[in-house]
Residue frames as qw, qx, qy, qz and C-alpha x, y, z in Angstrom:
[[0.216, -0.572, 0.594, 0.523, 11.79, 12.92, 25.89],
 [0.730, 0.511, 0.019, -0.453, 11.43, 12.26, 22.20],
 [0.702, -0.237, 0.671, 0.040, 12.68, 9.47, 20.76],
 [0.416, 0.605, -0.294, -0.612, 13.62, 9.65, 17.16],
 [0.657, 0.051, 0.731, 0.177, 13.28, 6.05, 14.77],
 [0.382, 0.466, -0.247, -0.759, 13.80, 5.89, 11.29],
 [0.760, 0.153, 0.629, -0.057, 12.85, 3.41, 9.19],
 [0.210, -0.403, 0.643, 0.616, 14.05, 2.47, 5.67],
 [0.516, -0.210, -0.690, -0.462, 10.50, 0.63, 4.35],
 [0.549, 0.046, 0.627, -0.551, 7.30, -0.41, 5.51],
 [0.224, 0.250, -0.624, -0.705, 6.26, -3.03, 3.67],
 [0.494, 0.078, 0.443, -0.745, 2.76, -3.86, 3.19],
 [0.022, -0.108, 0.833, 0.542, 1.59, -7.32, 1.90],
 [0.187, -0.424, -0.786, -0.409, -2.44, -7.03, 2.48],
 [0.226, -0.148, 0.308, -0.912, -4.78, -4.60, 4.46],
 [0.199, -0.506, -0.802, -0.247, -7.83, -5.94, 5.71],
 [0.136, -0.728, -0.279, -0.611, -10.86, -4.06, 6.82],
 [0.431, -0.875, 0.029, -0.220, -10.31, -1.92, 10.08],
 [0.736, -0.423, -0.020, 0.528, -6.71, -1.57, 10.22],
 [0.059, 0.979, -0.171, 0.095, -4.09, 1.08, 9.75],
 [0.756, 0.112, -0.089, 0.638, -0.83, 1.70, 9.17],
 [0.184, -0.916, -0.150, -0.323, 0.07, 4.51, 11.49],
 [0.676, 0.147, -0.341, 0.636, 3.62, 5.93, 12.58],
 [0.055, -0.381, -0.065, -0.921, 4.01, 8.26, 15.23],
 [0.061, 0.260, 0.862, -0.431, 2.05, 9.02, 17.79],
 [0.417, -0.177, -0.682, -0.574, -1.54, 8.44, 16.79],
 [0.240, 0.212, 0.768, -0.554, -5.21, 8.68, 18.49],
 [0.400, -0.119, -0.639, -0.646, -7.88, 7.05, 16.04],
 [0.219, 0.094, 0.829, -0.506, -10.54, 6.55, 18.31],
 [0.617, 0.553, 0.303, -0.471, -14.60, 5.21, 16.94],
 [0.222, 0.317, -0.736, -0.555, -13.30, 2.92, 14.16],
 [0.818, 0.273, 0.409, -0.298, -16.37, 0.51, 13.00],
 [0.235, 0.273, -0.732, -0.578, -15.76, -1.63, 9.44],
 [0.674, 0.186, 0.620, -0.357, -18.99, -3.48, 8.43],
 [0.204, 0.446, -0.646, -0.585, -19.52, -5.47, 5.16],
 [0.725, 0.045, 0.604, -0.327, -21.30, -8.43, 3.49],
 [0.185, 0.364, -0.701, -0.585, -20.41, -10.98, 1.12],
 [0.904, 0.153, 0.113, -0.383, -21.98, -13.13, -1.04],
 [0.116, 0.470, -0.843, -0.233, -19.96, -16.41, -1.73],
 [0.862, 0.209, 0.111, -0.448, -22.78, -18.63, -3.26],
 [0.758, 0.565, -0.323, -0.040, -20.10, -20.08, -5.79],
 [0.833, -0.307, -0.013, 0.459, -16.94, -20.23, -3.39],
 [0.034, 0.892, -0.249, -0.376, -14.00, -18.52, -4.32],
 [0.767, 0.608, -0.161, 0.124, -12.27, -18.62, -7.76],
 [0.298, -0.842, 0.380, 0.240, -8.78, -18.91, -7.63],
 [0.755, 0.167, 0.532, 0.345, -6.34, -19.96, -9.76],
 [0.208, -0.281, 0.560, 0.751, -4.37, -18.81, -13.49],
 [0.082, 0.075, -0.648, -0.753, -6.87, -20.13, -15.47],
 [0.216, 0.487, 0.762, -0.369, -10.47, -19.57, -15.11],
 [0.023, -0.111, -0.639, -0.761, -12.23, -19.66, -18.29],
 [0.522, -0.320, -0.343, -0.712, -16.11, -18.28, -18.80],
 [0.212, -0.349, -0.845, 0.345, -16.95, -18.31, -15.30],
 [0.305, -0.435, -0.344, -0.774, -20.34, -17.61, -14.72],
 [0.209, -0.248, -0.868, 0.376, -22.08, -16.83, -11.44],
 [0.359, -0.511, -0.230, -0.746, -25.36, -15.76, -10.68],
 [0.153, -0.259, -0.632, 0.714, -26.20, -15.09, -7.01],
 [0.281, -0.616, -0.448, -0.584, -30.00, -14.29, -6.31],
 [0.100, 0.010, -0.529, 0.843, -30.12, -11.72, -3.05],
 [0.048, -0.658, -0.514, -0.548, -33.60, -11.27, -2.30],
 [0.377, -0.610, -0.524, 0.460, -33.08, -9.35, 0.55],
 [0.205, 0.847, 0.356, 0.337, -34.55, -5.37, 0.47],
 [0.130, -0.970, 0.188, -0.082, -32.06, -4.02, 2.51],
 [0.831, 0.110, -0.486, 0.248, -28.79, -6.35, 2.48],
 [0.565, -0.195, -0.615, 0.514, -27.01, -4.89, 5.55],
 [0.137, -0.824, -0.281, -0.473, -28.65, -2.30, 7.33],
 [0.674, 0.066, -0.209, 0.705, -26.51, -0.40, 9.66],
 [0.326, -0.877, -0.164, -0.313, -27.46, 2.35, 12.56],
 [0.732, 0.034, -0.224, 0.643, -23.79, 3.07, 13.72],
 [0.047, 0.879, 0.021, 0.473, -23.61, 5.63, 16.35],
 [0.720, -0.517, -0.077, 0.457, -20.79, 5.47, 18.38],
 [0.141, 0.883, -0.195, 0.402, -19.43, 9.31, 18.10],
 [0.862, -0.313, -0.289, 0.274, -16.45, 8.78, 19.76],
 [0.129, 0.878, -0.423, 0.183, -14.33, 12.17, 20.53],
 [0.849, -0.287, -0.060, 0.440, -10.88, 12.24, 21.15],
 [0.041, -0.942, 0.328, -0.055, -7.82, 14.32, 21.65],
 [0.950, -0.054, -0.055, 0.304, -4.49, 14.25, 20.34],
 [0.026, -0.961, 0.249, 0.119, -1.79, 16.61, 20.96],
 [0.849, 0.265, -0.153, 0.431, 1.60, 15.49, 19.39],
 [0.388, -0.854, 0.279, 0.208, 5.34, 16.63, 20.73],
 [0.910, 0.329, -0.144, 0.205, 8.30, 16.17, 19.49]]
């Protein structure tokens, strides 16, 4: 039996990496999120941040190398 919801807003105050906003039914199968910072300096923050200058020396020849095989099928059939 379907179950109808509505909703007036979704409100969204920051994504981060490997998520989802997903209503409904929903099969997201084989999500990966890779990534690489550099925070030599820290992190700025702040109103007022006059003539900032960082220099960040990487000496690496591949910075993240990345051999992601996870094929994951899936099946979704919706109803309503």
């Amino acid at each position: 039996m379907a179950v109808n919801i509505n909703f007036a807003a979704i409100n969204v105050n920051a994504l981060n990496r490997d998520s989802s906003i997903s209503i409904g039914e929903n099969n997201q199968p084989g999500w990966s999120a890779h990534s690489k910072n550099n925070l030599g300096a820290g992190l700025l923050q702040g109103f007022n941040v006059v003539n900032q200058v960082s220099n960040i020396l990487d000496n690496d020849v591949v910075d993240s190398p990345i051999n992601d095989q996870d094929g994951i099928p899936g099946n979704q059939n919706q109803t309503l």
